[in-house]
N, C-alpha and C positions, 0 to 999 in steps of 0.2 A: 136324736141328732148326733152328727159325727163329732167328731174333736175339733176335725177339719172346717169342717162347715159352723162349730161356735165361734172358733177362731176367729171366721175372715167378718164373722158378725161385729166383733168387738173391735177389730181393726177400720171396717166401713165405717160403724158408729163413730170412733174415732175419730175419723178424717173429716165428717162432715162437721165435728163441734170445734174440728181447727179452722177448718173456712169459714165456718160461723163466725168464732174470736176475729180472725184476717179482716173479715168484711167489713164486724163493728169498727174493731180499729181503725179503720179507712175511714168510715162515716163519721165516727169522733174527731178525725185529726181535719176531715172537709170542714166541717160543722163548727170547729173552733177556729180555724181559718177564715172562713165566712162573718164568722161572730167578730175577731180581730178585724175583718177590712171592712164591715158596716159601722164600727165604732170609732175606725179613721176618717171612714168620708164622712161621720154625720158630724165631728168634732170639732170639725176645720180647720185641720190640719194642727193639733197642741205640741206635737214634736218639732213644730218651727217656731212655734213659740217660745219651747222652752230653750231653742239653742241662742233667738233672739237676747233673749233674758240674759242665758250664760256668757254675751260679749259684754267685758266691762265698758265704761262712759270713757274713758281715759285715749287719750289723742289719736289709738293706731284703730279706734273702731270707727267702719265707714260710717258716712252719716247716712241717714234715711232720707230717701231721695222723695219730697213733700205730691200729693199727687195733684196733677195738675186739671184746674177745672175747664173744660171744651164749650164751646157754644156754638148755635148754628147762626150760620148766615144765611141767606137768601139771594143769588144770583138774578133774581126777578123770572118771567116768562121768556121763552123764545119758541120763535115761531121759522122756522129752517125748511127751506126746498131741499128733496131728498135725492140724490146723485140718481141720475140714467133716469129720468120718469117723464121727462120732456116737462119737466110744472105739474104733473097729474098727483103727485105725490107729497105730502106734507107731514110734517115730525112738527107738533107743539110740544114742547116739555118747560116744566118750570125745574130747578135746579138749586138745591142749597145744598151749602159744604160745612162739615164740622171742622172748625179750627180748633187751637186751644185758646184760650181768654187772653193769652198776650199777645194774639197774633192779630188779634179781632182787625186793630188799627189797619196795618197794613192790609189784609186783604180786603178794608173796603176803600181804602187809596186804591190799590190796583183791580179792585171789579170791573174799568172799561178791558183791560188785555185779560180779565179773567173769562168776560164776557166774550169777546173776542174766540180766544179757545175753545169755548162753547161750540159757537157758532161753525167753527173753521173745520172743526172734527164733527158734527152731528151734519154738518152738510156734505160731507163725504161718504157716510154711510147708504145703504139703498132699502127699498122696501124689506127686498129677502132679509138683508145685515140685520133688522131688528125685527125678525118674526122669532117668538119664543121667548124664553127667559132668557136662553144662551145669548142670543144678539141683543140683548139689555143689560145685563151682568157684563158683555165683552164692550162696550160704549161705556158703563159707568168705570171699569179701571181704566180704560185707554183717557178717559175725564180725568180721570183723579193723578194718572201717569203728568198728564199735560197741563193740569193745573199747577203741577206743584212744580215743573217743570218754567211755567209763567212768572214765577215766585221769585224766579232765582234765591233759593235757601233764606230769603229773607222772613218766611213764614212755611207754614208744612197744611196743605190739608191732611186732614185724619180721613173722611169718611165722603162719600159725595151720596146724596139723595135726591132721587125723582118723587117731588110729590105730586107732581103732572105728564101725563106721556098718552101721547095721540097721535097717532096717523092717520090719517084720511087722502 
């Protein structure tokens, strides 16, 4: 062999045990990153614990806001003629709303105008308006818009629920 030709041998060898070294590095520094953010989601969250901790008790720390417990209610059955159908068309749904526990009172003082709302928006809709999920998801917030709207601020629905829904 030439001189030339060892050369360029020792120089190729070379380069391929630097990309070698390059790669592992790469796959070391993925692999300890990976290891780092699977040890964060499975720990739940200890970094907010510990800055929780590091506020003293003393007047200027906020208080911790107590969580508030929700409950459902029940709006009963309705039974709704469907807009444009001549009478051929019918929507039954039954309907309850998650409040939080101090609201409970007032929204069943006000379940006739809650019921009311119901009625006044599900009879506006037409057969197409609730073919699919989309025309059932677009009914349950325009509810929950018009619920809390009935309310006037004196209570908040959270969540509104069909545990009944038929057309015929």
């Amino acid at each position: 062999m030439d001189a030339e030709e060892e050369e360029g041998e020792e120089t190729g060898g070379g380069g391929n045990k630097k990309m070698l070294a390059i790669v592992g590095a790469v796959a070391l520094l993925l692999g300890a990153g990976a290891g780092y953010g699977g040890a964060i989601a499975t720990s739940g969250g200890g970094e907010a614990e510990e800055v929780a901790e590091a506020i003293p008790d003393g007047e200027d720390a906020a208080p911790v806001a107590a969580k508030t417990t929700r409950q459902v209610h029940s709006l009963d059955r309705f039974t709704v003629n469907l807009r444009g159908t001549g009478g051929g068309r019918v929507l039954r749904l039954e309907v309850q709303v998650e409040v939080d526990e101090e609201d409970v009172d007032t929204v069943t003082e006000k379940s006739p105008a809650l019921r009311d709302a119901v009625l006044t928006l599900a009879s506006d809709y037409t057969y197409a308006d609730l073919e699919g999920i989309d025309g059932k998801m677009r009914l349950r917030d325009e509810l929950l818009a018009r619920l809390n709207t009935s309310l006037e601020d004196t209570a908040s629905v959270r969540r509104v629920y069909f545990t009944e829904f038929v057309v015929q």
